[in-house]
N, C-alpha and C positions, 0 to 999 in steps of 0.2 A: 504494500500500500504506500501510494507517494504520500508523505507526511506535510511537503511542501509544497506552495501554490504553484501552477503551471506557469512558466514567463511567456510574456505577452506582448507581440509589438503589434505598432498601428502603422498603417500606411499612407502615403498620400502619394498618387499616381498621377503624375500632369504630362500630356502631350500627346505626341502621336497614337498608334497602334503600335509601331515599332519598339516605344517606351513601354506602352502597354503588354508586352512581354515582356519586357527585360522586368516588372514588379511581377509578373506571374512566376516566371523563373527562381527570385530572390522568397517567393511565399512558399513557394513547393521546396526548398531546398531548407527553411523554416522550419517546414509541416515536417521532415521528414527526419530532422531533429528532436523532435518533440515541441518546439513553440507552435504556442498559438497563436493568431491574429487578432485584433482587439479591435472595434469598429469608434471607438473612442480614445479621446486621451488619458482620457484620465483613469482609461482603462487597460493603459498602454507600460511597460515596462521602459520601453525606449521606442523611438521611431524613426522611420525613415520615410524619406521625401525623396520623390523619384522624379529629379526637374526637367522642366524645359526653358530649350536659351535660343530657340529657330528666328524670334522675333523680340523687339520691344516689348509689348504688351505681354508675352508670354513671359518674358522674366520677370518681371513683374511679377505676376501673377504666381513667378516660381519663388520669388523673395519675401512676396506677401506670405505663402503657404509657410515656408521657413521660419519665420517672424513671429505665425501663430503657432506651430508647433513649439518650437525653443521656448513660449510664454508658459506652456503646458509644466516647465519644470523637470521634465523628463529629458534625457539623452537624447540628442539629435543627431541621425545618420544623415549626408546629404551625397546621395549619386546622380546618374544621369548625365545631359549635359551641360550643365550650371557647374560641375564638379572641376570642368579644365579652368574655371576661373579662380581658383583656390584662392590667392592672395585677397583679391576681393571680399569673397565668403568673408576668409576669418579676417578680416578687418574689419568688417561689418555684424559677423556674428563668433568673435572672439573665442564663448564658449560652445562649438562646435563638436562633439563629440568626436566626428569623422567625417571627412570628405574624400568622393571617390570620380572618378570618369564614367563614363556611358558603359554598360555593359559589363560591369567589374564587378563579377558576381562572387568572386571570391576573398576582394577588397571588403566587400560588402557585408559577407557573413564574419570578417574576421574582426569586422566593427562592431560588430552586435556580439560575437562572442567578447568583447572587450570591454561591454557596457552591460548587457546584459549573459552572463555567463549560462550557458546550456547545462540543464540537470542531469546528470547522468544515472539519475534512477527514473527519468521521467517516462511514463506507459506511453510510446509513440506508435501512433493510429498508422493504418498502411497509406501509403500515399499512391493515389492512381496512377497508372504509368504515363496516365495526359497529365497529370501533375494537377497543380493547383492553377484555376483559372478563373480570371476576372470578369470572360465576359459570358451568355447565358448558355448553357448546356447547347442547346443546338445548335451554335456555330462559334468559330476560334478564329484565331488570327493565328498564320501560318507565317513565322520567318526566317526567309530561306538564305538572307545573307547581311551583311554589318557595311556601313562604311559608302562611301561613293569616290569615283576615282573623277568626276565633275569639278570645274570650278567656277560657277556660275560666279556672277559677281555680286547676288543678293545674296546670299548661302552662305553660311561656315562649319556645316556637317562635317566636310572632312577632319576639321579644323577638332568639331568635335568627338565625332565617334571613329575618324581615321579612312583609309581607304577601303576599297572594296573586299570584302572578305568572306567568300561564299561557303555555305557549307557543304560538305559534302550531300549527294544525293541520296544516298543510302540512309545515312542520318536524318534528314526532311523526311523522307519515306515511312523512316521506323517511327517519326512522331507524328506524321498525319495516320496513316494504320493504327497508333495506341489512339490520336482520338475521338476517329470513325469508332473504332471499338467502345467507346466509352458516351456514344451517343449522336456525336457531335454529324449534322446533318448539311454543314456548310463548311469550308474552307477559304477561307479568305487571304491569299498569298498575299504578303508584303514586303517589302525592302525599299531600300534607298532608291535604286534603280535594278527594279524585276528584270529588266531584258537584258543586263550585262550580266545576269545569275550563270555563275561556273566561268566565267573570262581568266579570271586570277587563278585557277585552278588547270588551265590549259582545257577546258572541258573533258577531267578526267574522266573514266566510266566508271560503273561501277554493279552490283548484283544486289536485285529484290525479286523478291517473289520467284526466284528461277530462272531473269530474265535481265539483260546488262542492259543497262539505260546510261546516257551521257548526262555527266553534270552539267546543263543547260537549258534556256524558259522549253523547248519544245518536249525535249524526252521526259522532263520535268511534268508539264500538263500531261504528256501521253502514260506516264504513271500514276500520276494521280486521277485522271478520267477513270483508273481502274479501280476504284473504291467505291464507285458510285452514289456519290454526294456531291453535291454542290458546289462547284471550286469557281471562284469570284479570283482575276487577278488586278491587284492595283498596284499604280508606280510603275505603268509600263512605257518607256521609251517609244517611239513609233520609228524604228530602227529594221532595215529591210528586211531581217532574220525572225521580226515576228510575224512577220506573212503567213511562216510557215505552221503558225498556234489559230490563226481563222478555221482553215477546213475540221479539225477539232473542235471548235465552237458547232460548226455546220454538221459535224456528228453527233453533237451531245456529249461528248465527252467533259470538256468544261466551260460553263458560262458564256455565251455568246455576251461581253462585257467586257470592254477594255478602260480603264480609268490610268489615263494619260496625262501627264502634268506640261500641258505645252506653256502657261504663263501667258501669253501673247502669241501676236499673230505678223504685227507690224514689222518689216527686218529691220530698221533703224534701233527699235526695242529690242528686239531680240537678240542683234550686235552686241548692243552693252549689256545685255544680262547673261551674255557667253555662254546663251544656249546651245546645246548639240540638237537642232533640229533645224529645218527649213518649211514655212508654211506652205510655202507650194505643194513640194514633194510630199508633206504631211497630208495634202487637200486629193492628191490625186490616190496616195495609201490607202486615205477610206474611204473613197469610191468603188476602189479594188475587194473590200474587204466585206464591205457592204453589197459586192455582188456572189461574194463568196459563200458569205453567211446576212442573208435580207435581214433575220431579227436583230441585229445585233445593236448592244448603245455602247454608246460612247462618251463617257463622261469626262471632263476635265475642269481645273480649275485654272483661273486668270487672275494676275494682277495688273489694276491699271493706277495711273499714276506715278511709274517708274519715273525717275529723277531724267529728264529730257524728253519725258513722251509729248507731242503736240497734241492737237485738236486734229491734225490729218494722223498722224499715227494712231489715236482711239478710233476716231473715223474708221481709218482702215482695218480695226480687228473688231469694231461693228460688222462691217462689211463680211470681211470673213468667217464672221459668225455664221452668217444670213447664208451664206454659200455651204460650208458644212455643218448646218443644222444639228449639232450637236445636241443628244438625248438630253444628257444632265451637265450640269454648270455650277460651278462655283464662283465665285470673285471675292477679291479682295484688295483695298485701297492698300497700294506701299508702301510697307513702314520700313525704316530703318533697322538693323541689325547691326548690335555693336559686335565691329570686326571685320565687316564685309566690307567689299571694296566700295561698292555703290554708295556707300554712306559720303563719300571723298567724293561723287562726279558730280556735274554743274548741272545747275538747272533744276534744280528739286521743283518739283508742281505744290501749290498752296493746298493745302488742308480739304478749303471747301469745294476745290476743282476735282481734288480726286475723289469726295465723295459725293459729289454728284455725277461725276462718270460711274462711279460704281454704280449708281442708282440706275442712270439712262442703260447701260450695261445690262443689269438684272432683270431691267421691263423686257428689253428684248430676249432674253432667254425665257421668261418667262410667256412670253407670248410664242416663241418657237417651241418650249414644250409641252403648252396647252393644244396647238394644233397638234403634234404629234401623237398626245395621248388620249387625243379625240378620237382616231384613227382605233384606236381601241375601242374603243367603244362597241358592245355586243359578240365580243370575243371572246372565247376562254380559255385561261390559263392558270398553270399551277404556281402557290404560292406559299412561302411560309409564313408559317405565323408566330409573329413575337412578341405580342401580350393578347391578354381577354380584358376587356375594358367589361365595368362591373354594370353597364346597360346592356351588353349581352354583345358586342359589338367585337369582331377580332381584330387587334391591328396586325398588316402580315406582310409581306415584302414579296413583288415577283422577282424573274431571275435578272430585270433588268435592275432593281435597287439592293445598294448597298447601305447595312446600318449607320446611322447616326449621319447620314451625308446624303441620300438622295429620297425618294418620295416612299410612300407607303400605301396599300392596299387595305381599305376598310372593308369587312368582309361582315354582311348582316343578313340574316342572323346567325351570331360565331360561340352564343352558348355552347353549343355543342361539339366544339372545337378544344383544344390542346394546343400550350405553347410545343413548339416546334413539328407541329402536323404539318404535313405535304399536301395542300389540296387543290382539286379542282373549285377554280370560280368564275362567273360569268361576268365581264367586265358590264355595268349598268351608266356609270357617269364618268365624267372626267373632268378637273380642273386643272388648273396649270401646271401642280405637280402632282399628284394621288388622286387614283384610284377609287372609284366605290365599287363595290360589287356583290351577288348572290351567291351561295353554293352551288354546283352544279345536281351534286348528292340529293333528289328529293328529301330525303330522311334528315337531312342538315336544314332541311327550308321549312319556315314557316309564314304566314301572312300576315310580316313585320312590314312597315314599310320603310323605304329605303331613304332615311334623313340625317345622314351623317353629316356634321359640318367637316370639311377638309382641315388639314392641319395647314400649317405656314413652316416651310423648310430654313432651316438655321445650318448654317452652313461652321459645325466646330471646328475651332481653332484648338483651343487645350480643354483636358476636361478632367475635373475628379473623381476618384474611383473610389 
């Protein structure tokens, strides 16, 4: 019988998805000790704070978090990528427990063993072989590599989490197989940039299931189509080698969805933001792609406002908006990043100009993807579902949305629905970004009528977990 109380840390997870493992990793490795998690502070032993440093506002938001944690009285671990700025940190938060880099997962637990010491009588529960996971049983975030080998001139990812550093494919394999087995009914691939996956690696090979697959985006997709669940890839380059991952969409294998980070469209912008793409070639890509596999979306996110965009340069990726009709859309007005180079180039745009571009920006996407999802309208398709709203209502996603970032499926009447069910539904309405719809299941259908208000899409920047 343990005589002594279990130790307990709390967590605070801000940023990406990509972040969002690296605190999944650091829980299961926790769990597998014997600590538990504590959803409070003051419930907390010591804690850690897993920041973000991509933007202005998000360090903030990573400093603020630190700020309240440290108040709590308790041990403060601080990793992530707020952690390469160390001198700062502890001149600013002195008594620091520990400070670590992105992805230092061993830095990590040797700080909490250092604040918080591990029991070694402590009864330690089995730990799933999908490990501990933050986000809802039916689906994961899958990542398959660290780092980016880019030096955009908005950016300091290298800066913070280093260059590109893929994992082996055997290893992604044996963790999406532990967890498919363990429930999980979506896959949501991530990385810095998905489409240089296995470059650094010489795209070694390697053996699953019986069968040698190359560590790169295609043999990659063409193993994981084999598990039969939902694989959603985001962060993909529009790089000619991913041609060859479409006819795969066109078989079902995985997600007809590609989420592409082009930023712009304008080449004067695109120059200074030292992207590795070209709008054109990008324009005529998904023409190709779109004839390859017709359902397929395409999401991306833009910022406007970069420091020298004109009034013809937003012009012009209005413009190229309206010509690749792009599914879903993001934006965001450009902020500064301490350390990136952009912060140094002339011509910064004023406050109120970039966000009223962003405005004029979002009307037109939103108006290209109400017609799109009108087009829907009296069609059916399968969807999951990821909550029951307590009016009897399912909120649920088809295969063209991705969580917390693109639209939603209201599915009425969903009483009789389960989070994470696969279901037929009959598209009924559409507004500019979601969805209404019926069951297709007689036995799911009642004579409810169909008066969902639509949600309003928020497009996250950081968020806590």
């Amino acid at each position: 019988m343990n005589a002594t109380p279990t130790k307990k840390i709390g967590m605070v997870s801000l940023g990406c998805p990509k972040a969002l493992v690296d605190s999944e990793r650091i829980l299961t490795r926790l769990r597998a000790e014997g600590y538990e998690t504590s959803p409070t502070y003051a419930g907390s032993d010591a804690i850690v704070v897993n920041t973000c440093a991509f933007i202005d506002s998000a360090r903030e938001e990573s400093l603020d978090a630190i700020a309240e944690a440290q108040a709590s009285g308790r041990p403060v671990i601080v990793t992530g990528c707020m952690g390469s700025e160390e001198a700062m940190l502890r001149e600013r938060f002195p008594s620091l427990a520990a400070i670590t880099g992105a992805h230092r997962y061993d830095a990590v637990m040797d700080a909490i063993h250092d604040s918080v010491p591990p029991d070694p009588f402590a009864e330690i529960a089995p730990v799933s072989p999908a490990g501990v996971r933050l986000t809802p049983r039916h689906y994961a975030y899958l990542k398959i590599s660290e780092g980016c080998d880019h030096r955009c001139s908005f950016c300091i990812i290298p800066s913070l989490r280093g260059d590109l550093a893929s994992r082996p494919i055997t290893e992604v394999m044996a963790e999406a197989e532990a967890l498919v087995a363990n429930g999980v009914k979506e896959l949501l691939v991530v990385a810095q940039d998905t489409s240089a996956y296995g470059l650094d690696l010489k795209y070694a090979p390697g053996e699953w299931r019986g069968q040698t697959y190359k560590t790169n985006l295609e043999d990659l997709c063409r193993a994981l189509g084999e598990l039969g669940v939902w694989v959603r890839l985001h962060y993909v380059y529009p790089y000619p080698h991913v041609d060859a991952v479409i006819p795969l969409m066109a078989e079902g294998k995985v997600l007809p969805y590609l989420d592409i980070p082009l930023q712009h469209a304008a080449p004067n912008v695109l120059k200074a933001m030292k992207r590795p793409a070209n709008n054109a070639k990008t324009l005529e890509r998904i023409r190709a792609w779109r004839a390859v596999a017709p359902d397929i979306v395409v999401r991306s996110t833009f910022v406007v406002g970069f420091p020298g965009e004109t009034e013809e340069d937003f012009q012009y990726l209005l413009d190229w908006l309206e010509e690749a009709q792009l599914d879903r859309v993001g934006c965001f007005a450009y902020e500064n990043v301490q350390g990136a180079r952009a912060q140094a180039l002339p011509d910064h745009v004023p406050e109120e100009i970039k966000q009223a571009r962003r405005e004029r920006f979002m009307a037109a996407a939103a108006r290209i993807s109400r017609a799109k999802l009108k087009q829907k309208v009296g069609r059916t398709m399968e969807v999951l579902v990821d909550e029951i709203r307590h009016d009897g209502v399912a909120v649920a996603r088809s295969k063209g949305d991705a969580p917390e970032i693109d639209g939603k499926v209201f599915v009425r009447p969903g009483g009789a629905l389960k989070v994470g069910d696969l279901v037929k539904v009959k598209v009924e309405r559409a507004d500019a970004f979601d969805l209404l719809a019926t069951p297709t299941d007689f036995r799911l259908r009642k004579a409810t009528p169909l008066n969902v208000a639509p949600s309003r899409r928020m497009h996250r920047v950081i968020s806590r977990v």
